[in-house]
Biotite code that builds the C-alpha atoms (Angstrom):
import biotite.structure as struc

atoms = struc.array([
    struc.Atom([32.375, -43.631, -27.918], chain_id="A", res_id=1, res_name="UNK", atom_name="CA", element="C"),
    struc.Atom([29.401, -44.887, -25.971], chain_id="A", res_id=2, res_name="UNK", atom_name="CA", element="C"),
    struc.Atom([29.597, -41.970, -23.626], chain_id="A", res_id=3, res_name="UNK", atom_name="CA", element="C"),
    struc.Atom([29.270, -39.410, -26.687], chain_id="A", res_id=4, res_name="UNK", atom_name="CA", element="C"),
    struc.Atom([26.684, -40.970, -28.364], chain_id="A", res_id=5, res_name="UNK", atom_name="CA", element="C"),
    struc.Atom([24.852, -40.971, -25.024], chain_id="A", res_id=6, res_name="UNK", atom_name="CA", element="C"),
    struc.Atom([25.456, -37.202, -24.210], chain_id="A", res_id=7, res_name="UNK", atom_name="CA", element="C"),
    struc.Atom([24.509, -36.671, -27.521], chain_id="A", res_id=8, res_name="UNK", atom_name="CA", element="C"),
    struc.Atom([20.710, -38.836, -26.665], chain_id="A", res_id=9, res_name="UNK", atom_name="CA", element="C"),
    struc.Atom([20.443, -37.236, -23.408], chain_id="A", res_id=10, res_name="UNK", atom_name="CA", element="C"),
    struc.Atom([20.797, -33.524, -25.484], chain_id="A", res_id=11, res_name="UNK", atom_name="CA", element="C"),
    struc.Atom([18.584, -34.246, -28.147], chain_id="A", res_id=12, res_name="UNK", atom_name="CA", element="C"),
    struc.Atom([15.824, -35.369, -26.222], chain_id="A", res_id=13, res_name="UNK", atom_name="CA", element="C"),
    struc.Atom([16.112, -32.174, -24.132], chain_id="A", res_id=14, res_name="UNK", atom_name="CA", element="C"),
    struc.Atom([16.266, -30.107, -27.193], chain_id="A", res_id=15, res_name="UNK", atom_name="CA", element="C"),
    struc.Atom([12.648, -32.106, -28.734], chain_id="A", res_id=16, res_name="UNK", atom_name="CA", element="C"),
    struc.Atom([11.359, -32.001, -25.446], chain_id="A", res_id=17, res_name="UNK", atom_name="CA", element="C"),
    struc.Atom([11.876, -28.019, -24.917], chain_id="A", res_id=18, res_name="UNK", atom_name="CA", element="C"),
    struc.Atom([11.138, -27.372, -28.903], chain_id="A", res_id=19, res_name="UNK", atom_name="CA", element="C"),
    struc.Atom([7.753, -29.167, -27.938], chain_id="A", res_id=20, res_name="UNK", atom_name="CA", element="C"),
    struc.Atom([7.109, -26.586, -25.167], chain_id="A", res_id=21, res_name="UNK", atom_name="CA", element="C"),
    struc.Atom([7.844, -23.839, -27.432], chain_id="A", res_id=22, res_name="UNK", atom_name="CA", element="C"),
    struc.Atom([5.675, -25.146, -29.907], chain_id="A", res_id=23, res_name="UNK", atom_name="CA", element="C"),
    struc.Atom([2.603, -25.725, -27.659], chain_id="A", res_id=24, res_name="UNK", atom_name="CA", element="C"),
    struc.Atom([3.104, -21.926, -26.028], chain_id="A", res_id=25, res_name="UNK", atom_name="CA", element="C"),
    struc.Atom([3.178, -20.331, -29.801], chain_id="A", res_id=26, res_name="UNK", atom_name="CA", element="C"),
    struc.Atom([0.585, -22.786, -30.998], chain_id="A", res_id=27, res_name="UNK", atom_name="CA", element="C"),
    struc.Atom([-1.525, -21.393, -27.776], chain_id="A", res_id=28, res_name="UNK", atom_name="CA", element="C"),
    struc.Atom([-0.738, -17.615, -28.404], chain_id="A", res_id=29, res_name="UNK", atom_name="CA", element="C"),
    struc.Atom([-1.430, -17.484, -31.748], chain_id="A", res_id=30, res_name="UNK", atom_name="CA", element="C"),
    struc.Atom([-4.658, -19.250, -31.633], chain_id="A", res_id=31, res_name="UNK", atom_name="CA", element="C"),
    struc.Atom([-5.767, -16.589, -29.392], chain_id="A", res_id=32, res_name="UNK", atom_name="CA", element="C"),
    struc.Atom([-4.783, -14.266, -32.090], chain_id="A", res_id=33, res_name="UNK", atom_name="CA", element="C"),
    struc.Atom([-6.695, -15.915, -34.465], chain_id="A", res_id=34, res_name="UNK", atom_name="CA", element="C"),
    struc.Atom([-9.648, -15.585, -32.306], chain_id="A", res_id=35, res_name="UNK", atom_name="CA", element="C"),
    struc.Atom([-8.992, -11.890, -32.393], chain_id="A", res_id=36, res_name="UNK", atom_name="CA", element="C"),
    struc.Atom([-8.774, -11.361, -35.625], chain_id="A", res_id=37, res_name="UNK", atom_name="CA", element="C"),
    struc.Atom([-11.951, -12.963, -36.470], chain_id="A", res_id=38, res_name="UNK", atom_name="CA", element="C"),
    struc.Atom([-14.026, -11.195, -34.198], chain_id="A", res_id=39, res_name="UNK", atom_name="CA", element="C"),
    struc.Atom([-12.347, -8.044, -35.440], chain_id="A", res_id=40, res_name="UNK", atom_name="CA", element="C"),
    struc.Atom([-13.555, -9.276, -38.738], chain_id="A", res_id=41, res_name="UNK", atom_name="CA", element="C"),
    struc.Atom([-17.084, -10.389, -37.900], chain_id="A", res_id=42, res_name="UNK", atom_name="CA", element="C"),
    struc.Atom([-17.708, -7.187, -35.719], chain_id="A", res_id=43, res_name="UNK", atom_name="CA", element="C"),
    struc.Atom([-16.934, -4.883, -39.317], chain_id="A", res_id=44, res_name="UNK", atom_name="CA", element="C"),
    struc.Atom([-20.128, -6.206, -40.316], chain_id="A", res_id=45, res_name="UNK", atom_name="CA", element="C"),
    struc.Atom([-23.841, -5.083, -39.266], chain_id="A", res_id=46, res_name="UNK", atom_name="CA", element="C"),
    struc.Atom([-24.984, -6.568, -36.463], chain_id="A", res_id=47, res_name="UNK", atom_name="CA", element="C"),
    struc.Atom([-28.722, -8.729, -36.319], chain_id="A", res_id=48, res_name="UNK", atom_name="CA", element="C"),
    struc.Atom([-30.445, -5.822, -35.475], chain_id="A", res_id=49, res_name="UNK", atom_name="CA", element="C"),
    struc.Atom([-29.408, -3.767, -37.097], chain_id="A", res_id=50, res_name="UNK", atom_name="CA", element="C"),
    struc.Atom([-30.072, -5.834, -40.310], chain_id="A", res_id=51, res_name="UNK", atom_name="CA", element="C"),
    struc.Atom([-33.416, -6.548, -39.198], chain_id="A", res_id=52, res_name="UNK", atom_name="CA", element="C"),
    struc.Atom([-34.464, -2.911, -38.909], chain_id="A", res_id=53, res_name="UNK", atom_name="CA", element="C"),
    struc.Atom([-33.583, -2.050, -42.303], chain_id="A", res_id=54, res_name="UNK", atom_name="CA", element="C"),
    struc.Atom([-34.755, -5.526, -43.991], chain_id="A", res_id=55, res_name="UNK", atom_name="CA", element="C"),
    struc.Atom([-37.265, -5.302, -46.810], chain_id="A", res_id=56, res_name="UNK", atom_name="CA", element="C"),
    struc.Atom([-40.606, -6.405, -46.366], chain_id="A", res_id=57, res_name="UNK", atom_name="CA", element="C"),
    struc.Atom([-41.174, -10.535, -47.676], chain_id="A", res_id=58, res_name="UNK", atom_name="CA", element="C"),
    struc.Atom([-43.799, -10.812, -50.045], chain_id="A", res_id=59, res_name="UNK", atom_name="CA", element="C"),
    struc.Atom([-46.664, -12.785, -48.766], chain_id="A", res_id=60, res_name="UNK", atom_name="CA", element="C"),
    struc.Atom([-45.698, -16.138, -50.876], chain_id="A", res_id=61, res_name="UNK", atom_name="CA", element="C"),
    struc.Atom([-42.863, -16.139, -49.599], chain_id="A", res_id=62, res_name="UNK", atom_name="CA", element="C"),
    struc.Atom([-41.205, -17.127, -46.335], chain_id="A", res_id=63, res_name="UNK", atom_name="CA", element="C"),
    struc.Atom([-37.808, -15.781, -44.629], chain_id="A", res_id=64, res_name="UNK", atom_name="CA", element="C"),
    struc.Atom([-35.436, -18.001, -42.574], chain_id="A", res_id=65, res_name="UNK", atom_name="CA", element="C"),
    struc.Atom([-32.606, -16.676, -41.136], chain_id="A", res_id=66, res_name="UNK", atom_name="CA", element="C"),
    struc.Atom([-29.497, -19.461, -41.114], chain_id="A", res_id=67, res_name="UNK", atom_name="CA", element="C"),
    struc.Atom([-27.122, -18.668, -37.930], chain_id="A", res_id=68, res_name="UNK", atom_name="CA", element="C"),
    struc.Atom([-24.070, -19.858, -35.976], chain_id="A", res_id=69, res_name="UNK", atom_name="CA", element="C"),
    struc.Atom([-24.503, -18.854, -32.848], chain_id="A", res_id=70, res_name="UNK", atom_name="CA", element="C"),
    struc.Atom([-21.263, -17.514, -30.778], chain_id="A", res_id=71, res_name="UNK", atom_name="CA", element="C"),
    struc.Atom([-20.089, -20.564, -28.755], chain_id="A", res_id=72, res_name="UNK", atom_name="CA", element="C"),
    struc.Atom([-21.297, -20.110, -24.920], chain_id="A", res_id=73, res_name="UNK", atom_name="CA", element="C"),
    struc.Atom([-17.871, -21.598, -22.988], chain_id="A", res_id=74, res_name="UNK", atom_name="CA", element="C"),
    struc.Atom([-15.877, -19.501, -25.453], chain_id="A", res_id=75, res_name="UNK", atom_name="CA", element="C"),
    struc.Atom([-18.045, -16.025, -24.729], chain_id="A", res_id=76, res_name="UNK", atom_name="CA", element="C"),
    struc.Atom([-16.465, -16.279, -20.884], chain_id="A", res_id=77, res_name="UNK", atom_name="CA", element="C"),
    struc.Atom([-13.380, -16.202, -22.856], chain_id="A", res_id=78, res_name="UNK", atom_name="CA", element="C"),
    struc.Atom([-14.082, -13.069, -24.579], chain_id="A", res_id=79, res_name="UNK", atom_name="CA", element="C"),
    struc.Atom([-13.001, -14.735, -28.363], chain_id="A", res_id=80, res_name="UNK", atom_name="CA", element="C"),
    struc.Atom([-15.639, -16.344, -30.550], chain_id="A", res_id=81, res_name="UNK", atom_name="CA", element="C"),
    struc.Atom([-14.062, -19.756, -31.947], chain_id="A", res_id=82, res_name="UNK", atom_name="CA", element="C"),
    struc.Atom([-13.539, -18.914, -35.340], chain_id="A", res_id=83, res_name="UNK", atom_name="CA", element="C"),
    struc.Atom([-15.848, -22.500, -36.289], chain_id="A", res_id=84, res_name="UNK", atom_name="CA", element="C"),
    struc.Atom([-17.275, -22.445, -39.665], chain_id="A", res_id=85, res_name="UNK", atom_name="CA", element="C"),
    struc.Atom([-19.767, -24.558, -41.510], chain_id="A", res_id=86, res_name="UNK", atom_name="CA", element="C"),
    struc.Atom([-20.336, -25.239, -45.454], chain_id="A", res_id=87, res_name="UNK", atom_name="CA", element="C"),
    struc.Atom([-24.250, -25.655, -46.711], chain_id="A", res_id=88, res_name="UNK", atom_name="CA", element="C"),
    struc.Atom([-26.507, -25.642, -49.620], chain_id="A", res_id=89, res_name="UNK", atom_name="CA", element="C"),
    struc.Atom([-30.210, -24.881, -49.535], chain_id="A", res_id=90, res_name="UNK", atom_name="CA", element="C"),
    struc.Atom([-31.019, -27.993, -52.433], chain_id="A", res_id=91, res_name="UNK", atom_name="CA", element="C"),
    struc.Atom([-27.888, -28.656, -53.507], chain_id="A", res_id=92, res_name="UNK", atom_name="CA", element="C"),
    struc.Atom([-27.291, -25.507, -54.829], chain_id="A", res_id=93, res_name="UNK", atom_name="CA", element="C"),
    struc.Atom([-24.130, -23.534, -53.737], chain_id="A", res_id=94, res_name="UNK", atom_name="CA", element="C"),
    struc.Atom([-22.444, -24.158, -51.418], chain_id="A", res_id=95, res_name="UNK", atom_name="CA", element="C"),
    struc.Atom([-22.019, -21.174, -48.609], chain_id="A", res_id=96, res_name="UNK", atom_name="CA", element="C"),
    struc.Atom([-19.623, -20.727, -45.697], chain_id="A", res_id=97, res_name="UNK", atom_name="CA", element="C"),
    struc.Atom([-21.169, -19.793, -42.592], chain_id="A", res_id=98, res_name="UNK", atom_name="CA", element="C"),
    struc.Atom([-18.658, -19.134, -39.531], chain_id="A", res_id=99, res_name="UNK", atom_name="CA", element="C"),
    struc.Atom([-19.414, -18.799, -36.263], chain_id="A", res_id=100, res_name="UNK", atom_name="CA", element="C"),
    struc.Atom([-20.592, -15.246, -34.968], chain_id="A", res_id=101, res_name="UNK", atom_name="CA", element="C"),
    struc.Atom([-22.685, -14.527, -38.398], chain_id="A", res_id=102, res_name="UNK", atom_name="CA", element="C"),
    struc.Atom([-25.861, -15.296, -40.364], chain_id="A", res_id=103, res_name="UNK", atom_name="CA", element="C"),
    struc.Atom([-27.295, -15.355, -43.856], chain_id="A", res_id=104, res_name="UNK", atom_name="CA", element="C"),
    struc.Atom([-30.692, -14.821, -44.533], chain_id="A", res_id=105, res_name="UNK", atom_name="CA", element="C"),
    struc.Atom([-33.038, -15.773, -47.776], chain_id="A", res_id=106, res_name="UNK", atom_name="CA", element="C"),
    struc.Atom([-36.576, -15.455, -48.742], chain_id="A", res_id=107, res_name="UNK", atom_name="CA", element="C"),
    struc.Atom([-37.729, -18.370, -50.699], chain_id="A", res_id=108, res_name="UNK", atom_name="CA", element="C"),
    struc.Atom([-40.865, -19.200, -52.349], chain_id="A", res_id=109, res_name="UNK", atom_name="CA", element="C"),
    struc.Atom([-43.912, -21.285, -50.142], chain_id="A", res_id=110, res_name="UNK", atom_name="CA", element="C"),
    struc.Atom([-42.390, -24.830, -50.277], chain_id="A", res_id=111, res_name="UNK", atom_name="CA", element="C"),
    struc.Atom([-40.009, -27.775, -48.394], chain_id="A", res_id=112, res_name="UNK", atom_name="CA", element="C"),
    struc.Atom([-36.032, -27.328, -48.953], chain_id="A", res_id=113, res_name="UNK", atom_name="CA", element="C"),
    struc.Atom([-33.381, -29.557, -48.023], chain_id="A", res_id=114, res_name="UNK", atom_name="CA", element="C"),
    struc.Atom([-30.429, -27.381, -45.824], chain_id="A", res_id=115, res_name="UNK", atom_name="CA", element="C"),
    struc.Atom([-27.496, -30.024, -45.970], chain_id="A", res_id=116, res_name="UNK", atom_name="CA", element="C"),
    struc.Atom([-24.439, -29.330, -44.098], chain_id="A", res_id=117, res_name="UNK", atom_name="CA", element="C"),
    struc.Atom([-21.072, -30.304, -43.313], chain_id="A", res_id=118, res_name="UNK", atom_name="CA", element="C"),
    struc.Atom([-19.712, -28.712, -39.781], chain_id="A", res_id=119, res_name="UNK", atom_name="CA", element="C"),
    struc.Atom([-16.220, -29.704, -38.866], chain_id="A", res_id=120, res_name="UNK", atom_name="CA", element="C"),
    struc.Atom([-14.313, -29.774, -42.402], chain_id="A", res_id=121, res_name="UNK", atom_name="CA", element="C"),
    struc.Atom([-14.040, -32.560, -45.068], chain_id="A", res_id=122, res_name="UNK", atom_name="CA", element="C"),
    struc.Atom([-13.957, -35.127, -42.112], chain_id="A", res_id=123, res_name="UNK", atom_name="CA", element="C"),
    struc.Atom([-16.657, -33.561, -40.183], chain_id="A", res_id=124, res_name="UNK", atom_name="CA", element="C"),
    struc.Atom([-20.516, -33.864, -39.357], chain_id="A", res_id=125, res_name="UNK", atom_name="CA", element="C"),
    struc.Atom([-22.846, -33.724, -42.075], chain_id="A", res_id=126, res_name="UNK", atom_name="CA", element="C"),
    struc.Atom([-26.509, -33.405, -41.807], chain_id="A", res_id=127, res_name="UNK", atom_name="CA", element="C"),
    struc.Atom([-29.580, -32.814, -44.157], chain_id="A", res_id=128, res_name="UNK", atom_name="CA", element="C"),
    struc.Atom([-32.720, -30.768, -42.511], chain_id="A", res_id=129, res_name="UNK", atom_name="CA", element="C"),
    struc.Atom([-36.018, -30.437, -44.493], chain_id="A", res_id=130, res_name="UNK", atom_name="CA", element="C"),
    struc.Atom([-37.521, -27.040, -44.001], chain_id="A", res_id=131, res_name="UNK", atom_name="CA", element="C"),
    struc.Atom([-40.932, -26.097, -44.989], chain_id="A", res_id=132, res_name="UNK", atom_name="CA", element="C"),
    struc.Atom([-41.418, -22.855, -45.523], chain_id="A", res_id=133, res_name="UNK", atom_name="CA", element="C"),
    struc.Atom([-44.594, -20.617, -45.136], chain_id="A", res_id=134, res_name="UNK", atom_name="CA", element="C"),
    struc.Atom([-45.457, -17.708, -46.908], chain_id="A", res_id=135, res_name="UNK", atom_name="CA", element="C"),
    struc.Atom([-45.142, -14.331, -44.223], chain_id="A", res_id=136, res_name="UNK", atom_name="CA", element="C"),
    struc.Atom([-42.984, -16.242, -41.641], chain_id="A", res_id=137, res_name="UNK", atom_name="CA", element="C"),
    struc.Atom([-39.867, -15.682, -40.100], chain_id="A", res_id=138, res_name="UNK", atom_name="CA", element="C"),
    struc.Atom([-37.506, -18.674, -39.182], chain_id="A", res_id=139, res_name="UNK", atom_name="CA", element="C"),
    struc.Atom([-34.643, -19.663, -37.672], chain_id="A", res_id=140, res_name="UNK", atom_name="CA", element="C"),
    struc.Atom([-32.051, -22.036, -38.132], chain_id="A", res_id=141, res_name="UNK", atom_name="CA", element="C"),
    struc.Atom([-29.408, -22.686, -36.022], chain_id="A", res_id=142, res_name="UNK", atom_name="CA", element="C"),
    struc.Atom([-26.201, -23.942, -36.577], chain_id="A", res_id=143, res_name="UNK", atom_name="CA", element="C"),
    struc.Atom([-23.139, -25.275, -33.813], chain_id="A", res_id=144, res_name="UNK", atom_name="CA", element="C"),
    struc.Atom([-20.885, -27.803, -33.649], chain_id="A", res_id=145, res_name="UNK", atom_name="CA", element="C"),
    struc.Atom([-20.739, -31.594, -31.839], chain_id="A", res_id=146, res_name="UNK", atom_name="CA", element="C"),
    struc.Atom([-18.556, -29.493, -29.119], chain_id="A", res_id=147, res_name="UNK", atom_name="CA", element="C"),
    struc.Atom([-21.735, -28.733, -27.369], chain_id="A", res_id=148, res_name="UNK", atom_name="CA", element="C"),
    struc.Atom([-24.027, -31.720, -28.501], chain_id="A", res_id=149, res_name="UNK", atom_name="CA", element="C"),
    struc.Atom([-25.752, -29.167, -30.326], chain_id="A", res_id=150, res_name="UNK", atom_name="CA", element="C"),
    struc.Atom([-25.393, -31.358, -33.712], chain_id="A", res_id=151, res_name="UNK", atom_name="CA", element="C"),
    struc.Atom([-27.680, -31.398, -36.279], chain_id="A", res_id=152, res_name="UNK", atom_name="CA", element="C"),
    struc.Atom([-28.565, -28.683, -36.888], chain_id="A", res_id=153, res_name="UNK", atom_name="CA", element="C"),
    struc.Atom([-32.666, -27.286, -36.096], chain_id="A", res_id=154, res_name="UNK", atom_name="CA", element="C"),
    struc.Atom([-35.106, -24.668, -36.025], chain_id="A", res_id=155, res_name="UNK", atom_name="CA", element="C"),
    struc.Atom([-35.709, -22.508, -33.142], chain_id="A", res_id=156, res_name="UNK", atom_name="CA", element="C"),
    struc.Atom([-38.047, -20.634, -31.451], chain_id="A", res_id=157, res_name="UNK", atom_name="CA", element="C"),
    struc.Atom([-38.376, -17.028, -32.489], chain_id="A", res_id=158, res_name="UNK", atom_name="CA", element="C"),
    struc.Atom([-37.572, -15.630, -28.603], chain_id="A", res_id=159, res_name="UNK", atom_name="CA", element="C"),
    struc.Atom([-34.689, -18.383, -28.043], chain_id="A", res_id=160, res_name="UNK", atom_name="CA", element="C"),
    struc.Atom([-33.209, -17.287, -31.437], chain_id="A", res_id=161, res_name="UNK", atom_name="CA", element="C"),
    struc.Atom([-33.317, -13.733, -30.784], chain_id="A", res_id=162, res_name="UNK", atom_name="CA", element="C"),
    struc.Atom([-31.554, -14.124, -27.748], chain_id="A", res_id=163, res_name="UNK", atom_name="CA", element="C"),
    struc.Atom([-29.143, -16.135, -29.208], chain_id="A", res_id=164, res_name="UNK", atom_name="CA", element="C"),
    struc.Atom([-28.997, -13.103, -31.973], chain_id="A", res_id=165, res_name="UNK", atom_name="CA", element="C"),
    struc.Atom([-29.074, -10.466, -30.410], chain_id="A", res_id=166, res_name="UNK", atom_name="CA", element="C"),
    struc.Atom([-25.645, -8.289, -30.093], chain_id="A", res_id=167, res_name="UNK", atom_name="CA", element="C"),
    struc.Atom([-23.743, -11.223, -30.399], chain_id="A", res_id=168, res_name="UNK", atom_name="CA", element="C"),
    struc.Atom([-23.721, -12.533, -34.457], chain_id="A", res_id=169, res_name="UNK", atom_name="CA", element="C"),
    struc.Atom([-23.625, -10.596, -37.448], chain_id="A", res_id=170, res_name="UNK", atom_name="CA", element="C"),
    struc.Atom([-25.005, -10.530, -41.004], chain_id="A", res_id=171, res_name="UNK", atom_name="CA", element="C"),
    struc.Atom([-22.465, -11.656, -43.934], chain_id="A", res_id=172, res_name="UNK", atom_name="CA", element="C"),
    struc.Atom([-23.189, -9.261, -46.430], chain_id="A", res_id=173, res_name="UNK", atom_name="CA", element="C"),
    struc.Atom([-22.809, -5.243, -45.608], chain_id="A", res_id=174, res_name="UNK", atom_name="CA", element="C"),
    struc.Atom([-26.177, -4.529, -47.037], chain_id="A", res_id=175, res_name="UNK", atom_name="CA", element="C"),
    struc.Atom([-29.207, -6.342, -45.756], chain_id="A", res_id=176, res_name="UNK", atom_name="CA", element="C"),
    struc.Atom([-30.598, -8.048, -47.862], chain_id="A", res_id=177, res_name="UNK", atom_name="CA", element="C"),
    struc.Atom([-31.733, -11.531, -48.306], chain_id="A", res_id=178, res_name="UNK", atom_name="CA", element="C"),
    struc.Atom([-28.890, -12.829, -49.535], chain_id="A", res_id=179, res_name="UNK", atom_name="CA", element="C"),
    struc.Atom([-30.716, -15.331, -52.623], chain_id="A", res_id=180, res_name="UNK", atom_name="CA", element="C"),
    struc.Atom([-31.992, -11.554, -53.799], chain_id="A", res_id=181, res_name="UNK", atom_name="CA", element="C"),
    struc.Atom([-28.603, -10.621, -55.079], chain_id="A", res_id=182, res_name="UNK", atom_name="CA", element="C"),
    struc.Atom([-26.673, -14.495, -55.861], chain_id="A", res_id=183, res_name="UNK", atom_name="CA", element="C"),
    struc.Atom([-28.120, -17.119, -57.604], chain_id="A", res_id=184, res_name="UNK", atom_name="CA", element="C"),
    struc.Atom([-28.628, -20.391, -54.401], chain_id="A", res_id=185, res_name="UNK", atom_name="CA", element="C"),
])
């Protein structure tokens, strides 16, 4: 009786050791999948320049800041974006979902607004960044994750930004506009 019930040990850890395998390749595969997917997704919509060529023109009391997550730099030798995502509010009004790859962009009145956001899910990083905004400017916020040490959250420089911009992330909506001209934020 011993000698079953140890044949039948010696089996099942075999069997929970090779189902792990198996689980970790598919796990692996599909993940890469994923990553497809979304860029399939986020490449469906206009890119930043081509947004910004056909953006109307801000009204001089009012500022524009464009809010961005920048495609993830280990994961562009990869050829996949990482499908992150990050929730915020421009003064605790609603919430948006900003993944990585893409950008939003609103024009909002001369003033100082609090961007608060959570990066990471319910457990993640959460941050609140006062902007002030300037009537006839253009700025940008960035967005990443703590992967990089690129946590909170900040502005950028207008040529780092469009670099960062440039070919790589796309706008969320199909049309481009500012997207507080169209939603209530």
């Amino acid at each position: 009786m011993n000698s079953y019930y140890h044949r039948n040990t010696v089996t099942s850890s075999k069997v929970l050791h090779l189902t792990a395998i198996l689980l970790i390749l598919v796990l692996t595969t599909l993940t890469g999948c994923i990553h497809a997917m979304h860029d399939a997704y986020v490449s469906a919509f206009p890119t930043f320049e081509e947004t910004e060529s056909a953006w109307p023109d801000m009204e001089s009391d009012k500022g524009r800041i464009v809010v961005y997550f920048p495609r993830l730099p280990a994961l562009e030798k990869m050829g996949y974006g990482k499908f992150g995502f990050s929730y915020f509010d421009i003064n605790g009004g609603r919430t948006l979902i900003l993944e990585d790859q893409t950008f939003w962009f609103f024009d909002l009145p001369e003033g100082t607004y609090q961007f608060k956001f959570l990066v990471g899910g319910i457990f993640g990083s959460k941050a609140m960044i006062p902007v002030a905004i300037e009537g006839g400017k253009i700025m940008y916020l960035r967005v990443a994750t703590t992967e990089f040490d690129d946590f909170p959250p900040k502005l950028i420089k207008d040529t780092q930004a469009r670099e960062e911009l440039e070919g790589k992330v796309h706008h969320k909506l199909k049309d481009p506009l500012p997207y507080n001209e169209n939603h209530k934020i």
